[in-house]
C-alpha positions as CSV (number, residue, x, y, z in Angstrom):
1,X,25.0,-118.8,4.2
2,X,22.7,-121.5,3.4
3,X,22.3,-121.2,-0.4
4,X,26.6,-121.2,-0.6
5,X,26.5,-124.5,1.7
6,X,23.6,-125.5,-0.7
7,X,24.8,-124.8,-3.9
8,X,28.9,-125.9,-2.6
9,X,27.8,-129.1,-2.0
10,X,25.7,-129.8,-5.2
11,X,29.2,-128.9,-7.0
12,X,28.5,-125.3,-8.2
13,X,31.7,-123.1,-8.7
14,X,32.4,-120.7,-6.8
15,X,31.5,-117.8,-9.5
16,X,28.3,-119.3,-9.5
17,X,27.9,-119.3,-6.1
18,X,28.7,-115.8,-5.7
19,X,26.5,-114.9,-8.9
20,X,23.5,-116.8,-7.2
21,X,24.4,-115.3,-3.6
22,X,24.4,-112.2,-4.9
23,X,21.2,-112.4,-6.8
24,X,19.3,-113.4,-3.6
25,X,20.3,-110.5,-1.8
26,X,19.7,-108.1,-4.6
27,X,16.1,-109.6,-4.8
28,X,16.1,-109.6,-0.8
29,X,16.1,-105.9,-1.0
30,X,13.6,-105.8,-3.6
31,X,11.4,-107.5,-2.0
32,X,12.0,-106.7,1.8
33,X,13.5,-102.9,1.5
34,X,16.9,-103.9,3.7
35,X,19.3,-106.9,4.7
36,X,19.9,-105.6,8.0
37,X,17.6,-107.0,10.7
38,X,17.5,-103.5,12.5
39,X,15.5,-101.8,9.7
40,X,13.0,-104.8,9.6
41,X,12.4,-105.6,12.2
42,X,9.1,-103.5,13.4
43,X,10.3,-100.3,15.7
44,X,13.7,-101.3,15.8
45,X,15.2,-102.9,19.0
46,X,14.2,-101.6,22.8
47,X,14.5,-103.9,25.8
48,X,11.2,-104.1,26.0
49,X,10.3,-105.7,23.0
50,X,8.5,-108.9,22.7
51,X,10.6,-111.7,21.1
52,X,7.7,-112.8,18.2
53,X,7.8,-109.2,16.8
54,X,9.9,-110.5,14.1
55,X,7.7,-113.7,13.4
56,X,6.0,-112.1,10.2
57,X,9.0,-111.2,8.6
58,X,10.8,-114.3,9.5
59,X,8.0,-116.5,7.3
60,X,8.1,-114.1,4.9
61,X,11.7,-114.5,4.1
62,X,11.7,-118.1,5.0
63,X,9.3,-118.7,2.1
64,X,10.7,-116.2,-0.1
65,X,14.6,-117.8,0.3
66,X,12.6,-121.5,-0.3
67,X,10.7,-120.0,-3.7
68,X,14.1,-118.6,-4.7
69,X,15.9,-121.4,-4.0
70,X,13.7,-123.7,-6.2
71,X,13.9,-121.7,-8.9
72,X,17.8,-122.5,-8.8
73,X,18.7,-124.8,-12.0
74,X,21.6,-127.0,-10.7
């Protein structure tokens, strides 16, 4: 949601945007194996999980949307 707010407000098209959006998640998948949270998230979800267990992942990704985002020519 980010990149389209990103990429709307630096005047990008709305092709683009869905071209670029698209890309990210593509390489997301690469790179990750899933976009849903449930299948990254280490074990699933039980209601006795600890609330950092996603804390790897989450800098992971945070990182990896910031690389991809730089490489954006706008």
């Amino acid at each position: 949601m980010f990149i389209s707010l990103y990429l709307s407000a630096a005047s990008m098209s709305e092709n683009q945007i869905i071209s670029i959006c698209s890309q990210y998640a593509r390489e997301f998948e690469i790179t990750f194996g899933s976009l849903r949270c449930r299948e990254l998230r280490p074990g699933g979800f039980s209601k006795n999980d600890f609330p950092h267990l996603c804390e790897s992942i989450t800098c992971q990704a945070i990182e990896f949307a910031y690389l991809f985002i730089q490489e954006i020519e706008l």
